[in-house]
LUMTIBA-672928 format. One line per 5 residues: number of its first residue (from 0); for each residue x, y, z of C-alpha. Coordinates in steps of 0.001 Angstrom, whole numbers. Layout:
BEGIN
NUM	X:Y:Z | ...;
This chain:
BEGIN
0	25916:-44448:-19358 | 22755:-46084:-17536 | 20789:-47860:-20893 | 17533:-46760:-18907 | 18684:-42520:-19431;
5	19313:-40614:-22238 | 21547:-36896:-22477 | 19710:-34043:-22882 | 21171:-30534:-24547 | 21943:-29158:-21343;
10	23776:-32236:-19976 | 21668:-34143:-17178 | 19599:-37026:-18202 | 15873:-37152:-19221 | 13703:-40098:-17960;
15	12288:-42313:-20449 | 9115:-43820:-19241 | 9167:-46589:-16246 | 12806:-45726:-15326 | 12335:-46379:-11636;
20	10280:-49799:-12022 | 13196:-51146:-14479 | 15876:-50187:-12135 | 13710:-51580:-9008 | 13155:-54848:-11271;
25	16589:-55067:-11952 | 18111:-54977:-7882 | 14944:-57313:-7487 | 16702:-60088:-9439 | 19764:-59732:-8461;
30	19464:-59871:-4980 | 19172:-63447:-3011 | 16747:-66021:-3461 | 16254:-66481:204 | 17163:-65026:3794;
35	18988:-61844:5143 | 18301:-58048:3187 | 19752:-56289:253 | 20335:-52530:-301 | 21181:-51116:-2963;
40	21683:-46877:-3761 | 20994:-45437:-7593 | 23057:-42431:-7768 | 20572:-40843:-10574 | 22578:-37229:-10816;
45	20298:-34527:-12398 | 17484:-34751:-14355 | 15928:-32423:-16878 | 12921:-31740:-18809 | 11224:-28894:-20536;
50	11098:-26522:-17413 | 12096:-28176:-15118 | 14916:-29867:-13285 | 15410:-32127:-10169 | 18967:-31991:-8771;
55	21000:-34734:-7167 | 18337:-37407:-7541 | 18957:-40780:-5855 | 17366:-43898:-5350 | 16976:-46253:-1977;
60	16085:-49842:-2473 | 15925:-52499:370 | 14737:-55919:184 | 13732:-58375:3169 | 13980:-61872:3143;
65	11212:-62099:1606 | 12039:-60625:-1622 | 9505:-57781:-1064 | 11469:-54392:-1763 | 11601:-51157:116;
70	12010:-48002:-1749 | 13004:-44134:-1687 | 13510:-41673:-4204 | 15495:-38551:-2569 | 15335:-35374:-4611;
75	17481:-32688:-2741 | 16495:-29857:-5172 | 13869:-29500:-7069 | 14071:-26656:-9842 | 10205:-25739:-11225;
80	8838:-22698:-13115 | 7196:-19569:-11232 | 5917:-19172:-9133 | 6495:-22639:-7252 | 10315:-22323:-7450;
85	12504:-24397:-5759 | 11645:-27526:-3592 | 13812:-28903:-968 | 14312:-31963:554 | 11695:-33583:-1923;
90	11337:-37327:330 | 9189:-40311:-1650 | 8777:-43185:-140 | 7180:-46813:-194 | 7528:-48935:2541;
95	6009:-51783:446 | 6489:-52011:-2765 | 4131:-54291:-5313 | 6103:-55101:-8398 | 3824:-57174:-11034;
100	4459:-57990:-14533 | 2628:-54524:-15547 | 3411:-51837:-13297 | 3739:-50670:-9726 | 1439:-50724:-6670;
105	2601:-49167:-3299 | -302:-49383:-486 | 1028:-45811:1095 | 3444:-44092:-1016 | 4145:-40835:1139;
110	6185:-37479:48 | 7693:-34932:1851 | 9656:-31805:1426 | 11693:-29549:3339 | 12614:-25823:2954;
115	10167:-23840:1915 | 7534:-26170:2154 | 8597:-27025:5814 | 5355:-27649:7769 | 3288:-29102:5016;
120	1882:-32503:6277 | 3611:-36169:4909 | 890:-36727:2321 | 495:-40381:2248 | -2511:-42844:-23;
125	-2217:-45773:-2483 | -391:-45304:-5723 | -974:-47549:-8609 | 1112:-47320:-12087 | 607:-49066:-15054;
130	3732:-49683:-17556 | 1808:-50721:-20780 | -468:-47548:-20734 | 1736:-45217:-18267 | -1281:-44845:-16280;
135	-733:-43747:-12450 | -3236:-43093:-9787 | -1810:-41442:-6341 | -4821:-40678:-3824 | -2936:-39069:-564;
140	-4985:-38035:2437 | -4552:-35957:5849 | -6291:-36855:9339 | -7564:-40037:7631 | -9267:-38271:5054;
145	-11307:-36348:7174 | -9426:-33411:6075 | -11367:-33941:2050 | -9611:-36151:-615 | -7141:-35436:-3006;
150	-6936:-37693:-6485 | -3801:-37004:-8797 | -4149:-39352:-11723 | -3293:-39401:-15593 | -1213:-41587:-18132;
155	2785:-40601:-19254 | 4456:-42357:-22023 | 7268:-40623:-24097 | 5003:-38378:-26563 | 1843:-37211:-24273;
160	1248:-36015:-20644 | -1862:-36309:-19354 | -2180:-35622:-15760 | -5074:-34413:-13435 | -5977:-33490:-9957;
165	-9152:-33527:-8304 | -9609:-32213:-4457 | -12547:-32307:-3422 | -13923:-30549:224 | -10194:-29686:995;
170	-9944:-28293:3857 | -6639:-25580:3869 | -5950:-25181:7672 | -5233:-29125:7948 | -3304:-29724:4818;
175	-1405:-25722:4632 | -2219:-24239:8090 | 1613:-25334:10062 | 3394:-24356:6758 | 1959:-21200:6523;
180	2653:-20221:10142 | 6261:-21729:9874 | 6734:-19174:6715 | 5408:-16417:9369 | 7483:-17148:12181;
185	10603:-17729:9485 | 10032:-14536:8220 | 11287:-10756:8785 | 8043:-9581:10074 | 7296:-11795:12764;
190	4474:-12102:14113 | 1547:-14819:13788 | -762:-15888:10691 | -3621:-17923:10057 | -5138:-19520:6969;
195	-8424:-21679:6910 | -11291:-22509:4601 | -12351:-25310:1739 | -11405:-26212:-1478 | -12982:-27613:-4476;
200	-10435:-27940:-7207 | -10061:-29637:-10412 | -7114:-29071:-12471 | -5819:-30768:-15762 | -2369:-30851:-17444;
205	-2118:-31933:-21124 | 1858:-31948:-22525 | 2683:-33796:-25963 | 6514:-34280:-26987 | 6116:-31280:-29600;
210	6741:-28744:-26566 | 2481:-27676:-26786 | 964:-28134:-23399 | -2186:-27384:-22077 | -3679:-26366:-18328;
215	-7378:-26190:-17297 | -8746:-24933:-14261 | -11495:-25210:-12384 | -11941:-24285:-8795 | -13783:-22537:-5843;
220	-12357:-21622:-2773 | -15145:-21236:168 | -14561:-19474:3592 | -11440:-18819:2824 | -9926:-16896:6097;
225	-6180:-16103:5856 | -3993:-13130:7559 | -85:-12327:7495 | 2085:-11122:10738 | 2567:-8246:8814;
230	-1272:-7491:9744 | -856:-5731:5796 | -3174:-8464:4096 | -5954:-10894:5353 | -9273:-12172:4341;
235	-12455:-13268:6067 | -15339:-15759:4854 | -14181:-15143:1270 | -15581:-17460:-1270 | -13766:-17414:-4838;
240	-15046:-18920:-7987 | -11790:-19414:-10759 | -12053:-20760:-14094 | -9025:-20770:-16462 | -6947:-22099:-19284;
245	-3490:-22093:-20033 | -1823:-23462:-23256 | 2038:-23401:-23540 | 2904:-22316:-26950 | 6834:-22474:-27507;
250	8463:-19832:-24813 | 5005:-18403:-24389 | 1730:-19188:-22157 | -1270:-17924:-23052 | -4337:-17555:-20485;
255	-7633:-17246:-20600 | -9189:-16937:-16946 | -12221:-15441:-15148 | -12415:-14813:-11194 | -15508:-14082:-9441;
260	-15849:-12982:-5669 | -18970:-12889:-4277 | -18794:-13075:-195 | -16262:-12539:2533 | -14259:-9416:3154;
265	-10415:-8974:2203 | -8064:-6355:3025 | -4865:-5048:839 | -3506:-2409:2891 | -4841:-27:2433;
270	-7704:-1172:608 | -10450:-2723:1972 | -13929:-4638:515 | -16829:-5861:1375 | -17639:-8803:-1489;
275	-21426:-9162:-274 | -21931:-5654:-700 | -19464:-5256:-3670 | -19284:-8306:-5421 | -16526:-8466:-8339;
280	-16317:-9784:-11628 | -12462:-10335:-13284 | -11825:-12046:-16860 | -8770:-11336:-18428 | -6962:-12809:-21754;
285	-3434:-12797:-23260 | 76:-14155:-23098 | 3032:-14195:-20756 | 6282:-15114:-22361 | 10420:-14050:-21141;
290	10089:-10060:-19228 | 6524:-9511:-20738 | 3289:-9814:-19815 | -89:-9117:-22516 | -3453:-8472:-21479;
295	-5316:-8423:-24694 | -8412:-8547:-22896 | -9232:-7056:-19488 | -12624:-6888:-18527 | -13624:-5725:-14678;
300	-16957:-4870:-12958 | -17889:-4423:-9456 | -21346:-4179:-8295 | -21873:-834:-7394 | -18777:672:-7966;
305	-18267:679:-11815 | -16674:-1165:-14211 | -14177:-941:-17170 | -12090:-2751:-19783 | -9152:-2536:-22218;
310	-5522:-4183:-22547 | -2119:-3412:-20821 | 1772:-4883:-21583 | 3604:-4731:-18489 | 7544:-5584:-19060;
315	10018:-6922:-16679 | 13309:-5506:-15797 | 16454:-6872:-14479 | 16550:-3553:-11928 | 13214:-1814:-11553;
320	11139:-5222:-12263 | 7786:-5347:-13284 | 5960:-2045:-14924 | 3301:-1257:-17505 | 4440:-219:-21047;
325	1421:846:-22603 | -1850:645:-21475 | -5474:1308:-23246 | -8156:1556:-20453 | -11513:2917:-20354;
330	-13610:3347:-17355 | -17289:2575:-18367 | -18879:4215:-15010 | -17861:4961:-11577 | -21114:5243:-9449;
335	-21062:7112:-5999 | -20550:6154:-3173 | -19514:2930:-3785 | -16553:3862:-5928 | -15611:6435:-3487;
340	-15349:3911:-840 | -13999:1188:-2117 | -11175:2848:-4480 | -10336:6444:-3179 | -10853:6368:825;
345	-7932:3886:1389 | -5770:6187:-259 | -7360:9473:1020 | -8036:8492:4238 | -5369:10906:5821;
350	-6327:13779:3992 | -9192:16360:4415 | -10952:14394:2003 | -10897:10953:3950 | -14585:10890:5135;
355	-16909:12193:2393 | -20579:11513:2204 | -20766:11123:-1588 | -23430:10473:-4917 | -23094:10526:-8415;
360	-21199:8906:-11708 | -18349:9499:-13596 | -16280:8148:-16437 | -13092:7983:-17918 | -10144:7084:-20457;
365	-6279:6524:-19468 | -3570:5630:-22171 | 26:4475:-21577 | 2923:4181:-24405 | 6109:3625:-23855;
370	6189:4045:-19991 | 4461:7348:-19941 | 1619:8786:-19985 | -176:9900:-23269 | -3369:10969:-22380;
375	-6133:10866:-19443 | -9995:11733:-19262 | -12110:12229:-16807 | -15711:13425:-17135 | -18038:13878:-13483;
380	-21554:13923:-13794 | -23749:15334:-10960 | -21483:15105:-8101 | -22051:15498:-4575 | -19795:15482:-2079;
385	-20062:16289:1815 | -17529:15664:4044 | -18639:13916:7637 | -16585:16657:9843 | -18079:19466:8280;
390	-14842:20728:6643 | -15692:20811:3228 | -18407:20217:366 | -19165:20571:-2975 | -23001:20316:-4608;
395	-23706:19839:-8043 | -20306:19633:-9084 | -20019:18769:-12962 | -16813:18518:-15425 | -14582:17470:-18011;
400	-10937:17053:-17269 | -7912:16158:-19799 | -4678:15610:-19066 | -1528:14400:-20929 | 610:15145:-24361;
405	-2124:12869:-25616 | -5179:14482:-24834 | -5258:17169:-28070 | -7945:19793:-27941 | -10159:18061:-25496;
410	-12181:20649:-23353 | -11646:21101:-19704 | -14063:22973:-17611 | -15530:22371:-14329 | -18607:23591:-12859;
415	-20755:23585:-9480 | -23525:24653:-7574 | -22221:25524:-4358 | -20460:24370:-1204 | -18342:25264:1929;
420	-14972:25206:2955 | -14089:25073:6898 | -17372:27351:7113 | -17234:29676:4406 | -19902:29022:1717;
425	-19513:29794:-1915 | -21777:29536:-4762 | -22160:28820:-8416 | -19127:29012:-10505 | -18230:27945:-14120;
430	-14438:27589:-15058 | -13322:27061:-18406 | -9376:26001:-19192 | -7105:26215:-21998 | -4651:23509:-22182;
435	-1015:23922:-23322 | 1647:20969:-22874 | 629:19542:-19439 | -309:22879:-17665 | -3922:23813:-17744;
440	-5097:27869:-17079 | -7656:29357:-16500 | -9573:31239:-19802 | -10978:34030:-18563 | -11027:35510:-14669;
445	-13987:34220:-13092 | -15821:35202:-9637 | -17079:32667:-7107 | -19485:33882:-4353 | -17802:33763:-1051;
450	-20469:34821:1809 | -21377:37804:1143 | -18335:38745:-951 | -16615:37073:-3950 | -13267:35446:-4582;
455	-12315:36976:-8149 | -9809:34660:-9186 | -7383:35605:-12405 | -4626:33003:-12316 | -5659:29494:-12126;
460	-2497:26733:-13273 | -2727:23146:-12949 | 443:21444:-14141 | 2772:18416:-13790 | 2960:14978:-15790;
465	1397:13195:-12671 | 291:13210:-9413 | 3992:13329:-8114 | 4702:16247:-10465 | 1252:18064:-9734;
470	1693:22314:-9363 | -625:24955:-9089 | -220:28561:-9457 | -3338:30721:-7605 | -3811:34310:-8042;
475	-7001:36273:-6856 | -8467:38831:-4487 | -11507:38464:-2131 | -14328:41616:-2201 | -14958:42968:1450;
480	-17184:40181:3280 | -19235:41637:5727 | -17285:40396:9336 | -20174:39412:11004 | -20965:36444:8183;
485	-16655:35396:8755 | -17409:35469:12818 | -20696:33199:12030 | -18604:30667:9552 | -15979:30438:12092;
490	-18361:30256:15410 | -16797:33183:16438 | -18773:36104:18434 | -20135:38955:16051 | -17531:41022:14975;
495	-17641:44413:12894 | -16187:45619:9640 | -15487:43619:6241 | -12580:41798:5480 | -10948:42027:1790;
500	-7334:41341:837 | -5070:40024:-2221 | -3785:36490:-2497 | -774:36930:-4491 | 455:34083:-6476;
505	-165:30954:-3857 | 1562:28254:-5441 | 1493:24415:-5112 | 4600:22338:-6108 | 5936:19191:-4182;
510	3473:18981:-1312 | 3834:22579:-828 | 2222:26036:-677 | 3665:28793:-1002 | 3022:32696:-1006;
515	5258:34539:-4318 | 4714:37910:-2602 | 2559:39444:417 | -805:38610:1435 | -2650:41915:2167;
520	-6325:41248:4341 | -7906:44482:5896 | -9530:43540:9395 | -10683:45412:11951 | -10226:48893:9864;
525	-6478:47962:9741 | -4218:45664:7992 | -2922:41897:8244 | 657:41335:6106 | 1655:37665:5887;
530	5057:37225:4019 | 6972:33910:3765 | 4291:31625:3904 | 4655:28028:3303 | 2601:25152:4515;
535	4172:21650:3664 | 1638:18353:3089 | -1819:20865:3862 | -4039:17504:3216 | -2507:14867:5414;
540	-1483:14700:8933 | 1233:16220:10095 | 922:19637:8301 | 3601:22395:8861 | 2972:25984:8341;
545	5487:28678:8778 | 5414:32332:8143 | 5632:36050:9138 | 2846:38130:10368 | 2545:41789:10756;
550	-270:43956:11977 | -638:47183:11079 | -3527:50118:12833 | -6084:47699:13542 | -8662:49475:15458;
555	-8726:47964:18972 | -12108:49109:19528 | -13130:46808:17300 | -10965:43846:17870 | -11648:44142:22141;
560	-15557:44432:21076 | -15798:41484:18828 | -13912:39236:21819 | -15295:40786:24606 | -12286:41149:26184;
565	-13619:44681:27272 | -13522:48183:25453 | -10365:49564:24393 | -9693:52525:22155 | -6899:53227:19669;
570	-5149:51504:17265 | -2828:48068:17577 | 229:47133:15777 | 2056:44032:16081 | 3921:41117:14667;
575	4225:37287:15062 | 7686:36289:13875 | 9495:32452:13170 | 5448:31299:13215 | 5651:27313:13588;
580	2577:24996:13313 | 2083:21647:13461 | -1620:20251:12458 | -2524:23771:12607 | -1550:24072:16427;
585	902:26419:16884 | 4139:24942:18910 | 6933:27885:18187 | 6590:31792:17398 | 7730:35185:19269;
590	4693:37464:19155 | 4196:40893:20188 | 1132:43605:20829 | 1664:46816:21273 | -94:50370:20809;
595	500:51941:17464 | 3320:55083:18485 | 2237:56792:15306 | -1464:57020:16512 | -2297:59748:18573;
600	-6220:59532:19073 | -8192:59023:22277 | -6612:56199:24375 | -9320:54520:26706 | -9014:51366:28782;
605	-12323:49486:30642 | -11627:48442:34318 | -12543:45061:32590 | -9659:45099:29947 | -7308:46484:32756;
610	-8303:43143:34530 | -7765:40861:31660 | -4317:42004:30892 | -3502:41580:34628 | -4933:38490:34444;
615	-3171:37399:31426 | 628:38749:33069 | -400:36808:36236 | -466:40295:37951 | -2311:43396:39264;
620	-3595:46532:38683 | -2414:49759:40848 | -3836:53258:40502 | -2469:56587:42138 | -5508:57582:43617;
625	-7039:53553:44221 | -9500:54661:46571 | -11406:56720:43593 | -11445:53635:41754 | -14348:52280:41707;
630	-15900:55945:40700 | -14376:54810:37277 | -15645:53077:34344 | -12411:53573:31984 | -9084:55176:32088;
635	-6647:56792:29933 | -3637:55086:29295 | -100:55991:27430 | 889:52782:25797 | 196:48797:26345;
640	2721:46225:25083 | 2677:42499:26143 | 4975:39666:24154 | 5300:36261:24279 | 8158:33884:22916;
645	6480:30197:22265 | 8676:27447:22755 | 7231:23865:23712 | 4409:25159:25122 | 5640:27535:27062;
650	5388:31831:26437 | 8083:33845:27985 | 6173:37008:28842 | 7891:40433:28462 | 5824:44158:28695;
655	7527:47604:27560 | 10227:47595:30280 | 11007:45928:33579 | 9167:46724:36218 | 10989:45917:39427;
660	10315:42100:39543 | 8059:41927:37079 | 7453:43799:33691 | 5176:46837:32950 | 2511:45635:30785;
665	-245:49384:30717 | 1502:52885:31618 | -1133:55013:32469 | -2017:58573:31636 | -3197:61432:33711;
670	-5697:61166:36991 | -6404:58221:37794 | -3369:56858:36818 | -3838:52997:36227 | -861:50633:35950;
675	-500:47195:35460 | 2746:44861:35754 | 3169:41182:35193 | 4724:38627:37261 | 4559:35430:35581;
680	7332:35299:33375 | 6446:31607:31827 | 2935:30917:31275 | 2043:27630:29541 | 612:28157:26280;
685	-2283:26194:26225 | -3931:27586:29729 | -3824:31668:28022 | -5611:29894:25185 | -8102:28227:27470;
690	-8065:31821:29341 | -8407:33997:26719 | -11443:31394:25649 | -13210:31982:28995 | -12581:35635:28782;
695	-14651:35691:25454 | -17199:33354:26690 | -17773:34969:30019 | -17281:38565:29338 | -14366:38720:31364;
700	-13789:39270:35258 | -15013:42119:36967 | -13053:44655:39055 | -14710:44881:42700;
């Protein structure tokens, strides 16, 4: 065994102090007193300390004629505590090496590394060490120093570590810039990175031979500018203030730090920040030790946005990693629209609700044990929100929400001025819950004002342990609205009639709404059945609605009037089966029109209406006696059917029967006798929307 190494438990040796300048003394006098060179190689083998371990060390030494030695140290693996890791290819070398009575002196001792640190630059400076005290000095530089200076200094002996680093105007992109891009280019995204900005850093390590050690931090980062390939993190101009501490304590490390972030954007897909407008304040206390992490102290504010404190554990394991076991938070104040901004739009920004002028405050609570959640509070104060596309708003909007096993008695009631949704205003409304387990209902029915009309709602559910387990259950009926406020909401032209119906049981589990019976609107002096509703994601892109549609004896007076399609009397039935949409656009159905057999009123068709359903079959009118034609305003008629079968954008037309090439779309009746067949049997979808569009707009063609 080397006299200059000791065992350790675990088998590799442990350094004592100055092993390297005894072993270099030792080749020094035993190599020749004058003329040619001498190498010699210092298979070392592993060494060990207290976290740490360096891996098939060995030592190159030459010496010239002169006596003067050359030396290397070559460390193929280096084995250090997280997050650094492994280091490989760790490369020290002197090319002239000062050996005095006391110590060490090398005029450019330079390391490298390969691996993971590929791309870092040779750091190279004067390194001084003194074997009475253990004191070392190692100054490296890049570019000549113009990229700043870097000072690592401190005295080891065998019972105390004390070790320090100073960089001072450090600029990243020289020193980190090539090893950050190599990691890029290396890795599974691809792509191209960048990293830039200063450094001022000064950092202190304190270790005594009882196993107590002690870190100290001190640092500010300026302009720092950084991106990955995966274009899924980057910052500009950010300037970062740190101050920690870190004291080893047996298997544990206790911390003690505070970040502050006062300039400079960064970007954490999909959140995004503006520091100068939201500047952000981070101090945070506790212990790490083996699969657990302690916050005893969390303490968070952001200007403008709200703060909060509390304390989390967050355990480590071997498959599902890193989650939080228990959790005491309390959210002082959220103010609007700063909080809105910076913490919900990332996540909503798909959604309905992804572009919300907003104001107010709110506060809350959230508890964790044991993995799950116990309880969660919410309480809104004066909220307003608008959103930018005019799809939706809420005024005034007030509440206390409580969710969780955890949560007790706690009341939970929300309340509001007033609003609109896709057009349709509603007013005041107060809703009190009852809670049971973690489904919350509605107390008592409760009416909100919808136009002229209300929405009497009598079922109202909220359920589900979280977000991912959310349901609803919805069960109301809407009072008749006068027709002409819907056709205003919807920028429709004015229509006649009310419209009232019953929303049975609309459900919401998984992403998912669903119908648990028939949905019953009267219209147009008739009625509107939807069965098998569903609409999957309806707040994100991508939304897909199916169902079944029946109309029953709507009054086609009304319905031609309010489109100005031109008049036609009677009553309509109908049906749109295997409805498909896709972001509310319809792409697949088979639809039909027809006149209701069971109604045997007065049957009346304008010479305008005749010319929009010709129009609409890509055909023509003919009458019996043509010449008389124009002597006539309207015409009787025995029955008018027209279908269409979507399918990528394209309707296959069909009428009542076939009509020699073409299908019959209006039988006539008595003198004149008006008919009108269709020849286009595929029409593209979107031009009879953009027809039907001009029709209403126009007043449809005239018949000459």
């Amino acid at each position: 065994m080397p006299a200059l190494l000791r065992p350790n438990p675990q088998g590799s040796y442990r350094p004592t102090t100055g092993w390297l300048a005894w072993a270099v003394l030792a080749v020094a006098w035993s190599a020749p007193a004058q003329g040619g060179t001498s190498t010699v190689e210092l298979a070392i083998g592993d060494l060990a300390g207290t976290d740490w371990r360096a891996e098939g060390v060995r030592v190159e030494l030459v010496l010239d004629d002169t006596g003067r030695p050359r030396a290397t140290v070559h460390v193929p693996r280096l084995l250090l505590p997280g997050p650094v890791g492994a280091i490989e290819g760790l490369r020290a070398s002197c090319p002239r090496l000062e050996i005095g009575r006391d110590g060490l002196t090398c005029a450019a001792l330079a390391l490298s590394a390969t691996g993971a640190l590929a791309g870092l630059p040779t750091l190279a400076g004067p390194f001084a060490w003194t074997r009475s005290t253990g004191a070392f000095r190692w100054a490296p530089a890049v570019d000549g120093g113009a990229a700043g200076s870097v000072t690592l200094s401190g005295v080891i002996t065998d019972d105390t570590t004390d070790v320090s680093l100073e960089a001072v105007d450090f600029a990243l992109a020289r020193w980190f810039d090539g090893w950050w891009r190599g990691r890029a280019a290396n890795g599974a995204d691809g792509g191209d990175a960048g990293l830039d900005g200063r450094l001022q850093l000064e950092l202190t390590i304190s270790a005594s031979a009882d196993g107590s050690s002690n870190i100290a931090v001190v640092g500010q980062l300026d302009g720092l500018t950084a991106y990955n390939p995966a274009g899924t993190a980057a910052t500009e101009a950010l300037d970062l203030q740190l101050a920690a501490e870190l004291t080893g304590r047996g298997d544990d490390l206790l911390f003690d730090a505070q970040l502050t972030a006062a300039a400079g954007e960064a970007y954490l897909q999909p959140v995004y920040v503006d520091l100068a407008e939201f500047p952000l304040e981070l101090a945070l206390a506790g212990s790490a030790g083996p699969g657990a992490i302690t916050i005893e102290r969390l303490n968070v504010r952001q200007a403008a946005v709200g703060g909060g404190e509390g304390a989390v554990t967050m355990t480590r394991d071997e498959v599902d990693g890193w989650s939080i076991a228990n959790a005491d938070l309390t959210l002082s104040e959220l103010t609007f629209p700063g909080a809105y901004r910076v913490l919900l739009q990332p996540f909503l920004a798909d959604t309905d609700l992804g572009d919300l002028d907003s104001l107010g405050s709110a506060r809350g609570e959230l508890r964790i044990e044991d993995g799950e959640l116990d309880a969660a509070f919410l309480s809104l104060d004066e909220v307003y929100l608008d959103d930018r596309s005019g799809r939706l708003a809420v005024y005034g909007l007030y509440g206390d929400l409580a969710w969780g096993p955890g949560a007790g008695d706690a009341p939970v009631r929300l309340m509001w001025d007033g609003g609109y949704l896709y057009g349709f205003s509603y007013g005041a409304a107060d809703l009190r819950f009852e809670r049971s387990g973690s489904t919350v209902a509605l107390a008592e029915p409760v009416a909100v004002p919808i136009l002229d009309g209300a929405l009497e709602i009598d079922v109202l559910e909220l359920g589900g342990e979280s977000m991912n387990e959310a349901s609803a259950a919805f069960d109301a009926r809407l009072t008749p609205v006068d027709m002409r406020s819907v056709a205003q909401a919807l920028g429709w032209p004015p229509l006649t009639g009310t419209l009232s119906g019953e929303i049975p049981r609309l459900s919401y589990r998984d992403g998912e709404v669903t119908f648990g019976g028939e949905f019953r609107a009267r219209i147009f002096d008739g009625t509107v059945i939807v069965r098998d509703f569903n609409v999957r994601d309806p707040f994100g892109e991508g939304t897909r609605l199916r169902a079944e549609v029946e109309l029953d004896q709507l009054d086609l007076g009304q319905v031609t009037d309010a489109f100005s399609f031109g008049l036609i009397t009677g009553r309509l039935d109908g049906y749109v089966r295997e409805l498909r949409m896709i972001d509310w656009e319809p792409v697949a159905f088979d639809a039909r029109l027809l006149t209701s057999p069971g109604n045997r009123g007065r049957r009346r068709i304008s010479q305008r209406a005749v010319d929009n359903i010709a129009a609409l079959g890509g055909g023509g009118a003919a009458a019996l006696s043509s010449g008389f034609l124009r002597f006539f305003d309207d015409f009787a008629y025995e029955r008018i059917e027209l279908g269409c079968r979507l399918t990528l954008d394209v309707c296959r037309m069909s009428g009542i029967a076939p009509q020699g090439e073409g299908y019959l779309i209006l039988q006539g009746r008595g003198l004149p006798r008006i008919t009108v067949v269709g020849f286009a049997r595929e029409v593209s979808w979107s031009t009879m929307v953009d027809q039907l569009r001009a029709i209403a707009a126009s007043g449809g063609p005239v018949v000459e």
